[in-house]
C-alpha positions as CSV (number, residue, x, y, z in Angstrom):
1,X,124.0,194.4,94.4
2,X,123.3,190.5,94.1
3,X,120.9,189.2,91.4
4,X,118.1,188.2,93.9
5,X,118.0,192.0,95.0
6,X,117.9,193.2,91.6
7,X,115.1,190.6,91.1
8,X,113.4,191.6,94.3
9,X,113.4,195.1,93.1
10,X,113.2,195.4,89.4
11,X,111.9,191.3,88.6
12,X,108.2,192.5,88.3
13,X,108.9,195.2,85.7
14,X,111.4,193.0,84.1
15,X,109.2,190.4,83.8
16,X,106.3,193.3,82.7
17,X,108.7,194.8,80.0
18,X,110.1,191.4,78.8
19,X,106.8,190.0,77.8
20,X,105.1,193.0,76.1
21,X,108.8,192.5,74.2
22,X,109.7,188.9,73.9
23,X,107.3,187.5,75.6
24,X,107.2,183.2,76.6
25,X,110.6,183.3,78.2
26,X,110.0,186.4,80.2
27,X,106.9,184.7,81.5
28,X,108.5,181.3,81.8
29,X,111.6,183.3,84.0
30,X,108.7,185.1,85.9
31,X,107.7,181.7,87.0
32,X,111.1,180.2,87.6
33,X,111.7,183.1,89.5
34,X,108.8,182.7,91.3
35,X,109.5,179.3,92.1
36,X,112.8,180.5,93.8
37,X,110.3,182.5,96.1
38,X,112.3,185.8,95.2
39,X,108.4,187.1,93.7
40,X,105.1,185.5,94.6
41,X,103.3,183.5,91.5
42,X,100.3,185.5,91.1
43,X,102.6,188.7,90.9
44,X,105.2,187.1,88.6
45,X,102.1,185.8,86.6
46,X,100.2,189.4,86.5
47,X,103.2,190.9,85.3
48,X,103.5,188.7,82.7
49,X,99.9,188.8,81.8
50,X,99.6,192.7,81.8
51,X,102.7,193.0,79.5
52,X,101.6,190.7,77.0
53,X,98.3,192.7,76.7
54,X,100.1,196.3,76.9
55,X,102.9,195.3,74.3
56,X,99.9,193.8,71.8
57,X,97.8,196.7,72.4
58,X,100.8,198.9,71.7
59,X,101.2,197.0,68.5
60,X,96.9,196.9,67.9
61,X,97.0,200.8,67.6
62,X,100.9,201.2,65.6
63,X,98.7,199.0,62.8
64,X,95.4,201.0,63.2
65,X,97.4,204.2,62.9
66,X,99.8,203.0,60.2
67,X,97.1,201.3,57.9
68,X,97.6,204.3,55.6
69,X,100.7,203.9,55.2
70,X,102.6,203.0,51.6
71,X,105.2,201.2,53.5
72,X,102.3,199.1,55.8
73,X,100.0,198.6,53.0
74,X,103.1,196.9,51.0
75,X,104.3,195.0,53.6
76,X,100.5,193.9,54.1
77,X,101.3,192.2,50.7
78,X,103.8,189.8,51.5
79,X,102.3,185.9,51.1
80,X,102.8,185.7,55.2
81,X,100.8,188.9,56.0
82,X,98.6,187.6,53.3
83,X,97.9,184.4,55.2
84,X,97.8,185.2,58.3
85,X,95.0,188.1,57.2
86,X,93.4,185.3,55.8
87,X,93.2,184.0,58.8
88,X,92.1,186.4,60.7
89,X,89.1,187.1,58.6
90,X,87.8,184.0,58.8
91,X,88.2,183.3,62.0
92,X,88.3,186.8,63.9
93,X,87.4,185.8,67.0
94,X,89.6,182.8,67.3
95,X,92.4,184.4,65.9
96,X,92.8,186.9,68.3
97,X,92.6,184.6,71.2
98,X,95.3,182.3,69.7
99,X,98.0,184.5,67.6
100,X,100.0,184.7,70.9
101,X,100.3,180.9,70.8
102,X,101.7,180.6,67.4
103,X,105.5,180.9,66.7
104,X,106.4,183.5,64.4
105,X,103.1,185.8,64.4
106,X,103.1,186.5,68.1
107,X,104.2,190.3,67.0
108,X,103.0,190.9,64.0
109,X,99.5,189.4,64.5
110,X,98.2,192.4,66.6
111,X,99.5,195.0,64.0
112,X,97.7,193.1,61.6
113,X,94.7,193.4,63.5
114,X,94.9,196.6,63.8
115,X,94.7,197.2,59.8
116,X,91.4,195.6,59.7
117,X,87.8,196.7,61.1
118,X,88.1,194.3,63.4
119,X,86.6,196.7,66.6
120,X,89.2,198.1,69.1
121,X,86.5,197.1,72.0
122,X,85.9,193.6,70.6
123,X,89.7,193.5,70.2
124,X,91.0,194.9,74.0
125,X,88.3,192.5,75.6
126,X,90.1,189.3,73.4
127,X,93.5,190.5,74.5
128,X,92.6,190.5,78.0
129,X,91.4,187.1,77.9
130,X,94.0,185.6,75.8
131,X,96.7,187.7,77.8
132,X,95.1,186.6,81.2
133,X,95.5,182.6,79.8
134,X,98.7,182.9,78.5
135,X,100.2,184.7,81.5
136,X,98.9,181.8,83.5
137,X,100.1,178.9,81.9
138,X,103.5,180.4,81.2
139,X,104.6,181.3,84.2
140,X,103.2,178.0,85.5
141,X,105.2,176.1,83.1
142,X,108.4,177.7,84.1
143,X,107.2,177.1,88.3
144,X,106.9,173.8,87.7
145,X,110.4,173.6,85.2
146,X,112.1,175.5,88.5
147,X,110.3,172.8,90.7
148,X,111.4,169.8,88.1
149,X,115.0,171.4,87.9
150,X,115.1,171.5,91.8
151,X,113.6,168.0,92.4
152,X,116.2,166.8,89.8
153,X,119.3,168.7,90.3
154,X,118.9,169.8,94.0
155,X,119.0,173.7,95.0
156,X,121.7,175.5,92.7
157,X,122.4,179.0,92.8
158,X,120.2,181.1,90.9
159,X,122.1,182.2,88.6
160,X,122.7,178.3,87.5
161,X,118.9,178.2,87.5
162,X,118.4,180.9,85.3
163,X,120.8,179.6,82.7
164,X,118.9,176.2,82.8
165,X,115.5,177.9,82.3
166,X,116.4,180.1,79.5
167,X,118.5,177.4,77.7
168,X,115.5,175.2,78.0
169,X,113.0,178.2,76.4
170,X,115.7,178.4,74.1
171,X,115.5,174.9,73.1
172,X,111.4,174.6,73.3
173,X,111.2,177.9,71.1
174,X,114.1,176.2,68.1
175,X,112.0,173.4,68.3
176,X,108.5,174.6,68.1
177,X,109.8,177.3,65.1
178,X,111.5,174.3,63.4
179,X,108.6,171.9,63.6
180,X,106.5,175.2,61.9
181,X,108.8,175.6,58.8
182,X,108.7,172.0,58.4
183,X,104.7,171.9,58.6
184,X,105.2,175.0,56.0
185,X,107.5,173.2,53.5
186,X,105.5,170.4,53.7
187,X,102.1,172.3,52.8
188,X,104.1,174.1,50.1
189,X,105.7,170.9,48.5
């Protein structure tokens, strides 16, 4: 079975699963992907937006259910969590709509959430309108990469594509966690 099949027949769930997981690079793939016309946009896009609001939801309720627990309320301790709970009571509303944004507490911001009294409603209405957002503008940054890549390099097999998109994620997501510790360092020197 060729790689385009595979993608024709599993791309949507991949693309589901890989951003409730990973997340940006499974988006920006959807839209690369998309680009290819091998899956429409708007499903590449939904796909991406629906996993990024299961996986955080999934994570919202591990943290709700696992507040009690020694382990969780240690962990809770560490001057990171401590921040970024900070954080989030201060700004609860904003929060919510931006942790999946922010390198480094895309994950662990939702089980976080979910050890406050922060309300699931008021929380799974957030989600889905941070989710909805980030789905769209990630898999229209990797659309218009795969358009960029094909305006620059001409039509290569996909497979070539591919590697070029997810080196290029790979670069954007080094750089964007390196420019955070530095910003870190800097607040801590």
């Amino acid at each position: 079975m060729s790689i385009e099949l595979l993608i024709e027949h599993y791309g949507l769930l991949a693309i589901f699963l890989g951003a409730a997981f990973e997340g940006e690079t499974a988006a920006f793939l959807g839209g690369v992907i998309s680009h290819r016309g091998l899956l429409t946009y708007w499903s590449a896009s939904l796909a991406a937006t629906a996993g990024s609001f299961a996986g955080d939801q999934f994570w919202f309720f591990a943290g709700r259910y696992a507040a009690r627990w020694g382990l969780v309320r240690r962990l809770m301790e560490r001057p990171a969590l401590v921040r970024a709970t900070r954080l989030l009571e201060r700004y609860p509303t904003g929060f919510i709509l931006a942790f999946r944004f922010l390198v480094g507490l895309r994950t662990i911001s939702p089980i976080v959430i979910g050890t406050t009294r922060i309300a699931t409603g008021k929380f799974i209405i957030l989600n889905a309108a941070a989710a909805l957002v980030w789905g769209q503008l990630f898999t229209a940054l990797g659309y218009l990469f795969g358009h960029g890549i094909q305006q620059t390099l001409g039509h290569l097999p996909l497979h070539r594509h591919l590697l070029i998109a997810v080196g290029a994620a790979a670069v954007v997501a080094g750089a964007a966690l390196a420019f955070r510790k530095m910003k870190l360092s800097a607040r801590h020197s």
